[in-house]
LUMLO-366840 format. One record per atom (N, C-alpha, C): residue in three letters; x, y, z negated. Coordinates in steps of 0.02 Angstrom, whole numbers, plus 32768, in hexadecimal, padded with zeros to 4 digits. Each point is the difference from the previous one (the first is absolute). Layout:
# LUMLO-366840
   aa     X     Y     Z
  ALA     X     Y     Z
...
This chain:
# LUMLO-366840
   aa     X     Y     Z
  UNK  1186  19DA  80F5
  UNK  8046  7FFF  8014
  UNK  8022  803E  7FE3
  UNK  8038  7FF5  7FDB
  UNK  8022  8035  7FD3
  UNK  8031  8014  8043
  UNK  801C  802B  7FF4
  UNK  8040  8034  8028
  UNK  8037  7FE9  7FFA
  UNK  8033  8004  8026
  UNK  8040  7FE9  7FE1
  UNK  801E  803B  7FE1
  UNK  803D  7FEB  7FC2
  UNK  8010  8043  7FEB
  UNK  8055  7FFE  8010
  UNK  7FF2  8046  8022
  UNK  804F  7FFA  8018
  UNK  802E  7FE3  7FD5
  UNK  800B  7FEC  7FB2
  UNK  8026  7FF9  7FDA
  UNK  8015  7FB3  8011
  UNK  7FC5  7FEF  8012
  UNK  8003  7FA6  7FFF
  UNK  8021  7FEC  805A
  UNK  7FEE  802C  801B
  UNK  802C  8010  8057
  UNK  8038  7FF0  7FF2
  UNK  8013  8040  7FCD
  UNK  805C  8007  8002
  UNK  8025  7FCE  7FE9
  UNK  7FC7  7FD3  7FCB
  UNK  802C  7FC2  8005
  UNK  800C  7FCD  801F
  UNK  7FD5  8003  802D
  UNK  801A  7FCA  8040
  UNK  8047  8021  802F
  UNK  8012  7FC0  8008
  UNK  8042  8005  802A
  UNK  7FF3  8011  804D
  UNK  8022  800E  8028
  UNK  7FF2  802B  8036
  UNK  7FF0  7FCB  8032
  UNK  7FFE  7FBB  7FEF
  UNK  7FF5  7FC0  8042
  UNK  7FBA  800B  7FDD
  UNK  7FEB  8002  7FD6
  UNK  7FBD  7FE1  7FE6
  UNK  7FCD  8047  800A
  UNK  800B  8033  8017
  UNK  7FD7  803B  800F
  UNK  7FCC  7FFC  803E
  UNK  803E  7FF8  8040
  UNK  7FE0  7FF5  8046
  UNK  7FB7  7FC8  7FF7
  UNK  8030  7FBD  7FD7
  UNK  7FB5  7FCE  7FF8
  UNK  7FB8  801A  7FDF
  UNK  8018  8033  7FC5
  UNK  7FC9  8015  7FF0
  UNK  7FE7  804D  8029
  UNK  8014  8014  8017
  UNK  7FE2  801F  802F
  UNK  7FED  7FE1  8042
  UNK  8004  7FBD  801B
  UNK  7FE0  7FF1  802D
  UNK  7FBD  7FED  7FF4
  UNK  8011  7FE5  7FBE
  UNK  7FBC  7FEE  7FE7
  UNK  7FBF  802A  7FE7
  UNK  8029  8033  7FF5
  UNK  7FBC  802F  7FF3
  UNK  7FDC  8023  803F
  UNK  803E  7FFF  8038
  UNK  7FF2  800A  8037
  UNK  7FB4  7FCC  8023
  UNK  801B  7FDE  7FF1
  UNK  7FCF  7FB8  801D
  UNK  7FBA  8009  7FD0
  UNK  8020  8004  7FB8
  UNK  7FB0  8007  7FE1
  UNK  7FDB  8044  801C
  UNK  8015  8031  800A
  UNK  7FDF  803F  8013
  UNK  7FDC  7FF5  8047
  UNK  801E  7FD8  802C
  UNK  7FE6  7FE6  8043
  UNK  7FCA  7FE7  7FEE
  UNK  8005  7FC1  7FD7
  UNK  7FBC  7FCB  7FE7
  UNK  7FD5  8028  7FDF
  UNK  8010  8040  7FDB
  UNK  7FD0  8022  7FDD
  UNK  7FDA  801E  802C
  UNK  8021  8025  8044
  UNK  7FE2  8034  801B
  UNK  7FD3  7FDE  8038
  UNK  8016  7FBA  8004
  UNK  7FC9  7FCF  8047
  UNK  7FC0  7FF4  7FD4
  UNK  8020  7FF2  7FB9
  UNK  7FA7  7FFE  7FCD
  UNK  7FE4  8047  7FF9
  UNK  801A  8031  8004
  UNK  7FD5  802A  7FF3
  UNK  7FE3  8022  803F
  UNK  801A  7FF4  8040
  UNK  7FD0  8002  8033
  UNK  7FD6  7FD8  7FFF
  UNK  7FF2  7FBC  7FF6
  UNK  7FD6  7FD4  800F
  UNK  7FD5  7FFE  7FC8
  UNK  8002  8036  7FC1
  UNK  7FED  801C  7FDB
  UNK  7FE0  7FB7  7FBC
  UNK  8048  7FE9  8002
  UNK  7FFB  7FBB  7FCB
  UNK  8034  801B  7FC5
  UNK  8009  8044  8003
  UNK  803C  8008  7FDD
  UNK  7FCF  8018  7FA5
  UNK  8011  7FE7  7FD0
  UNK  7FE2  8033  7FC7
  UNK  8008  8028  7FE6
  UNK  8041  8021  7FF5
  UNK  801D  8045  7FEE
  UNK  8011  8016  802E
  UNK  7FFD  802D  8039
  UNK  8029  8024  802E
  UNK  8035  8025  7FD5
  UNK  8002  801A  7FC2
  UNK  802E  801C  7FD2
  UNK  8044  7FE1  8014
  UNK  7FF5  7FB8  7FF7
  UNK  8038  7FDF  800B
  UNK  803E  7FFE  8038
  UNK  7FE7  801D  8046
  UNK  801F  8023  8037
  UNK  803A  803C  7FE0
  UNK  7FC9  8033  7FE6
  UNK  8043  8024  7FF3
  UNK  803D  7FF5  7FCB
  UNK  7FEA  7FD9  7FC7
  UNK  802C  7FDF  7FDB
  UNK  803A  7FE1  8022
  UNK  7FDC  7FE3  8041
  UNK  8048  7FD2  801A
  UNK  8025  8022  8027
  UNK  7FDD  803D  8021
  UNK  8042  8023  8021
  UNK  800E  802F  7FD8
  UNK  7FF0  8017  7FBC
  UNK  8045  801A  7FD1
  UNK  801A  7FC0  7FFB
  UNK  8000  7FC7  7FEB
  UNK  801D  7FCB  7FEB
  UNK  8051  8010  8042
  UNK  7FDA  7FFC  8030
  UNK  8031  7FEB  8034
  UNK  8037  8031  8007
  UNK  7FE4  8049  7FF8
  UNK  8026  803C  800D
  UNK  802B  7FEE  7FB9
  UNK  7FE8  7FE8  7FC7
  UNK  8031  8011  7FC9
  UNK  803D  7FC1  8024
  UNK  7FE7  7FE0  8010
  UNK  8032  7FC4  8003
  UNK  803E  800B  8039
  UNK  7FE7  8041  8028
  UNK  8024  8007  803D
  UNK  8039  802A  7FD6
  UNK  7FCE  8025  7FE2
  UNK  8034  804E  7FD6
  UNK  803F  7FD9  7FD0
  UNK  7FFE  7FD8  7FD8
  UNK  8024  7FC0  7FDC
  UNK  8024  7FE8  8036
  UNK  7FF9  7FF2  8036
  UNK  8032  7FE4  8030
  UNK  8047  8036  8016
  UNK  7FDB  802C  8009
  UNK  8008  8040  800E
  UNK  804F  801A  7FD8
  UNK  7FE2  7FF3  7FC5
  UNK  8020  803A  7FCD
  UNK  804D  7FAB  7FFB
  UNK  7FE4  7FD4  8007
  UNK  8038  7FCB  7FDC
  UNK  8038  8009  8041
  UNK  7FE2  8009  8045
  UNK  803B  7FF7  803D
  UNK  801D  8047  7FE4
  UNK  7FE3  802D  7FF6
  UNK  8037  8044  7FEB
  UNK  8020  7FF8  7FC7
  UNK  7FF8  7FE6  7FD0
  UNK  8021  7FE7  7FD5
  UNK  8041  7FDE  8010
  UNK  7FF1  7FCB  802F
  UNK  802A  7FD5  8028
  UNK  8036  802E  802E
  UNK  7FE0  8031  8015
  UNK  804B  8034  8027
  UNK  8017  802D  7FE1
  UNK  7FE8  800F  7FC5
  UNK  8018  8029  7FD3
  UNK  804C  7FD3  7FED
  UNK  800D  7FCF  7FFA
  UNK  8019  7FD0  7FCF
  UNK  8045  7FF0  8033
């Protein structure tokens, strides 16, 4: 599983962010119930998804200030 890169974030529009952050939300849940029950194969992959998530929050972030700047 590759990273997301903030570049490809910023091009989503601001309805289509929340969806993908729920979703990584949800995959990080499903990741972290496999890796207790220790069915998971990369544990690597955990922290990938919460940078994933933090970048995706920070991109939310920066577009609503954008939005009151304006």
């Amino acid at each position: 599983m590759k990273p997301r890169r903030a570049e490809d974030l910023r091009g989503l529009s601001e309805d289509e962010l929340p969806k993908v952050l729920l979703d990584a939300q949800e995959t990080l849940m499903n990741m972290q119930f496999q890796h207790a029950l220790g069915e998971l194969e990369n544990p690597d992959y955990l922290r990938t998804m919460r940078r994933d998530i933090a970048r995706i929050k920070t991109v939310m972030s920066q577009k609503s200030q954008n939005n009151n700047k304006a």
